[in-house]
C-alpha positions in Angstrom: -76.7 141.5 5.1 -79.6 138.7 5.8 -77.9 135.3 5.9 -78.2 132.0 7.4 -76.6 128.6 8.6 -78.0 125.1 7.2 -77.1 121.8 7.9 -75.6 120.5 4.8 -76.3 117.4 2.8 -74.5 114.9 0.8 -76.0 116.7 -2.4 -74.4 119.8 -1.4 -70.2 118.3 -1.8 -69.6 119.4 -5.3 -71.0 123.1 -5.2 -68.6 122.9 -2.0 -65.6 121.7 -3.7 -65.5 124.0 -6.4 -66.2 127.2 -3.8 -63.2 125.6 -2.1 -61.2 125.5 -5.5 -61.6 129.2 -6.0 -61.0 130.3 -2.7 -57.8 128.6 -2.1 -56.3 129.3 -5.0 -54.5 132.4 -4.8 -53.2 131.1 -1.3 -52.1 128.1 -2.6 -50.5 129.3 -5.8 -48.8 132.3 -3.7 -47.0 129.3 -2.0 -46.4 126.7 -4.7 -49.0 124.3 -3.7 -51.7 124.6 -6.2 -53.0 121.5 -7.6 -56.1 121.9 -9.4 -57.1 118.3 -8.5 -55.9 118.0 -5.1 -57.4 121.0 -4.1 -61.0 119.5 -4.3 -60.4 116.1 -3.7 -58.9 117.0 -0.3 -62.5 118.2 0.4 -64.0 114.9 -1.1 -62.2 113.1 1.5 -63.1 114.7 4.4 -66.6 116.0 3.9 -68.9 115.1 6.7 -72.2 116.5 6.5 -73.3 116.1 9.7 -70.3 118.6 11.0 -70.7 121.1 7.8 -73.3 123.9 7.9 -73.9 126.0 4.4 -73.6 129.6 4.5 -76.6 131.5 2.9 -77.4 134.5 1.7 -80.4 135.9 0.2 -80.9 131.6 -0.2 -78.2 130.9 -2.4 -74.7 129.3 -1.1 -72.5 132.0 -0.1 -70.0 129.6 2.0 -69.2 126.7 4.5 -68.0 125.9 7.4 -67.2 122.9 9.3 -66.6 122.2 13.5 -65.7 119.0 13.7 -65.1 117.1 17.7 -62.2 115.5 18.2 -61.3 114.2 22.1 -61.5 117.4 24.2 -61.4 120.3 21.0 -62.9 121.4 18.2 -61.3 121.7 14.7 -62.7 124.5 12.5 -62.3 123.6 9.2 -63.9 124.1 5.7 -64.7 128.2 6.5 -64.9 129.0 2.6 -67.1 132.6 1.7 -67.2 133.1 -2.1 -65.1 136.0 -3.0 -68.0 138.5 -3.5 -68.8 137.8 0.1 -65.5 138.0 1.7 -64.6 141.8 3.0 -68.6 142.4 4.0 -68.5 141.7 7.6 -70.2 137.9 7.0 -67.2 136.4 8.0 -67.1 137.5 11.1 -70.9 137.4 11.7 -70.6 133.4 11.3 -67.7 132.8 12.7 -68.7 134.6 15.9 -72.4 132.5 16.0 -70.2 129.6 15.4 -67.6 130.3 18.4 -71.0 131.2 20.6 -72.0 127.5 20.6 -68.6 126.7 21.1 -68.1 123.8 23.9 -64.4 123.3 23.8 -60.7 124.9 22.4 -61.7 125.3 18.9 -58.7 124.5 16.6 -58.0 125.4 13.1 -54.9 126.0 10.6 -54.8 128.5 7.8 -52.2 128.9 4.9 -49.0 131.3 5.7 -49.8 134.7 4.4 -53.9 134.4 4.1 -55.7 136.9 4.5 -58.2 134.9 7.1 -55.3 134.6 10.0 -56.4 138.5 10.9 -60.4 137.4 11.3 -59.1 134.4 13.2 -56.9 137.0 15.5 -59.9 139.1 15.8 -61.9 136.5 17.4 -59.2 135.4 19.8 -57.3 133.0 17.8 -53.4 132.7 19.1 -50.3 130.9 16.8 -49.7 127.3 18.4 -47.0 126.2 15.8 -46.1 127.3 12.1 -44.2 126.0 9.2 -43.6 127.4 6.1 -46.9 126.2 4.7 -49.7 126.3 7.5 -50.3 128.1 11.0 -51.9 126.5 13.5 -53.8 128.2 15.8 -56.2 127.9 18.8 -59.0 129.7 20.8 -59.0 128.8 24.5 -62.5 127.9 25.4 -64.1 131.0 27.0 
């Protein structure tokens, strides 16, 4: 599969929010927390292009992902693939091009029970902390 990373742009936030909408549903209705409103204004409020590339493939948006700085670590936030993407292998093609550049811990958290925590473990993501809702995790700068 032929895809590519882009810097995104402000235009780019709604396609985002709804990919995120789709994709976290069935997390976040497996645990309660589904809000069809929160779940894309929590996007809205911390998109920052400038930390966000766009996932493409065959040059239409296939997904997101975000490394954002923070002191001495990285958070990796936004990852969203659409769901005919996920299961292919693209996943873990970004993620590890992502981790390459990688200049610090990289941080993230993922919903209890998703599906994502075991292509986080393969790339050397340990558990910090849990709680019944999200698992926080870490990989050590290499």
């Amino acid at each position: 599969m032929t895809w590519n990373l882009r810097p995104a742009t402000p235009t780019d936030l709604e396609d985002l929010v709804e990919l995120r909408a789709v994709v976290m549903r069935p997390d976040l209705e497996r645990l309660g927390r589904y809000d069809a409103h929160r779940v894309r204004q929590r996007l809205r409020d911390s998109f920052v292009p400038e930390h966000t590339r766009i996932i493409e493939v065959g040059g239409e948006l296939a997904g997101s992902i975000t490394v954002r700085p923070a002191d001495d670590k990285r958070w990796l936030e936004h990852f969203y693939l659409a769901p005919h993407h996920q299961g292919q292998g693209l996943g873990s093609a970004v993620l590890r091009s992502v981790l390459d550049q990688a200049d610090a811990p990289v941080w993230l958290n993922v919903l209890q029970g998703s599906p994502a925590r075991k292509l986080y473990e393969r790339h050397g993501f340990v558990v910090d902390s849990e709680d019944p809702i999200d698992v926080f995790m870490v990989r050590k700068f290499l």
